[in-house]
N, C-alpha and C positions, 0 to 999 in steps of 0.2 A: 770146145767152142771158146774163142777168146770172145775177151769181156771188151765190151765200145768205150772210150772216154769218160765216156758219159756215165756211165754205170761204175766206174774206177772214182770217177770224181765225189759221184753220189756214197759211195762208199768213203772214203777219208772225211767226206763235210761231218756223214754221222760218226763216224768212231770221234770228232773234233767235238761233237754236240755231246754225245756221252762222255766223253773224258772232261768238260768243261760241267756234267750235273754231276759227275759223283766227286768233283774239287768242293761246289759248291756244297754239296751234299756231306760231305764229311767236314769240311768246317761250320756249315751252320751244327752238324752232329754234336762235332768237338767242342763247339762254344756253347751249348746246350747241357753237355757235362760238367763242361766245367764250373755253369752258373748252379748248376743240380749239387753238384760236391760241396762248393762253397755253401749255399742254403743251409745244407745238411749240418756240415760243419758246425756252423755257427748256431745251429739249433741246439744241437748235442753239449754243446761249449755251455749254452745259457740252459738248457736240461739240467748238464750237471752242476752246474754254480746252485741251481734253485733248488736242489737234491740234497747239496752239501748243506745249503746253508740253514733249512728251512725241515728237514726230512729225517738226514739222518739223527742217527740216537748218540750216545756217546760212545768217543771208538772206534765208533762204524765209519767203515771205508763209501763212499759212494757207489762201489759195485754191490756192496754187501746190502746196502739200503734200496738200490733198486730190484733188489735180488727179495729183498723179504717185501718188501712194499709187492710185485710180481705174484708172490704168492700168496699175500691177504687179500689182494682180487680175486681170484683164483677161487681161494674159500667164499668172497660173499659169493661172487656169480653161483656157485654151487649150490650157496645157503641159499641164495634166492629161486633157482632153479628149483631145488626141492620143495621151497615154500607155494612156489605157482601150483607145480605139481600137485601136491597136500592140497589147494585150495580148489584146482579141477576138478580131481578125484569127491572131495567134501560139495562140489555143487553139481555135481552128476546123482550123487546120493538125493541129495534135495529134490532134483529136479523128478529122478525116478519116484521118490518116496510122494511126491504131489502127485504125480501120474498114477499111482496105485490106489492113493484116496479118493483118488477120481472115479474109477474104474468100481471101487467098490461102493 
């Protein structure tokens, strides 16, 4: 069955409508990365200035200092994690040990 005019025309308007949102759609994309990479950039730039300056030990490379600074987080979260723990554990005991005084 051929296609009317009409239906031919409606057809080019929209592939015209859609190849006009994915132009805009990839440039707003593309200026959106780009303004994303710069941020970063410059983050990382003034990270590592305040790394170097302020962080590292003597010797130490900036990768080296965010590498062991990395890992002394690392250990407190741990240390702390286990201290919660420890202190659950010690107010569970409490709490049972009042509920049996009760009891008796």
């Amino acid at each position: 069955m051929a296609k009317s005019k009409l239906v031919k025309a409606n057809e080019r308007i929209a592939d015209a409508v859609v190849g006009g949102y994915k132009k805009i759609e990839n440039g707003v994309v593309g200026g959106y990365k780009k303004i994303e990479e710069g941020v970063t950039g410059t983050f990382l730039k003034v990270e590592d200035g305040f790394v170097d300056r302020f962080l590292t030990h003597e010797g130490e490379t900036v990768a080296d200092a965010k590498k062991r600074l990395h890992e002394e987080q690392v250990q407190r979260e741990t240390a702390a994690k286990e201290a919660m723990e420890k202190r659950a554990e010690e107010q569970s005991a409490h709490l049972e040990a009042g509920r049996n005084r009760v009891r008796h």
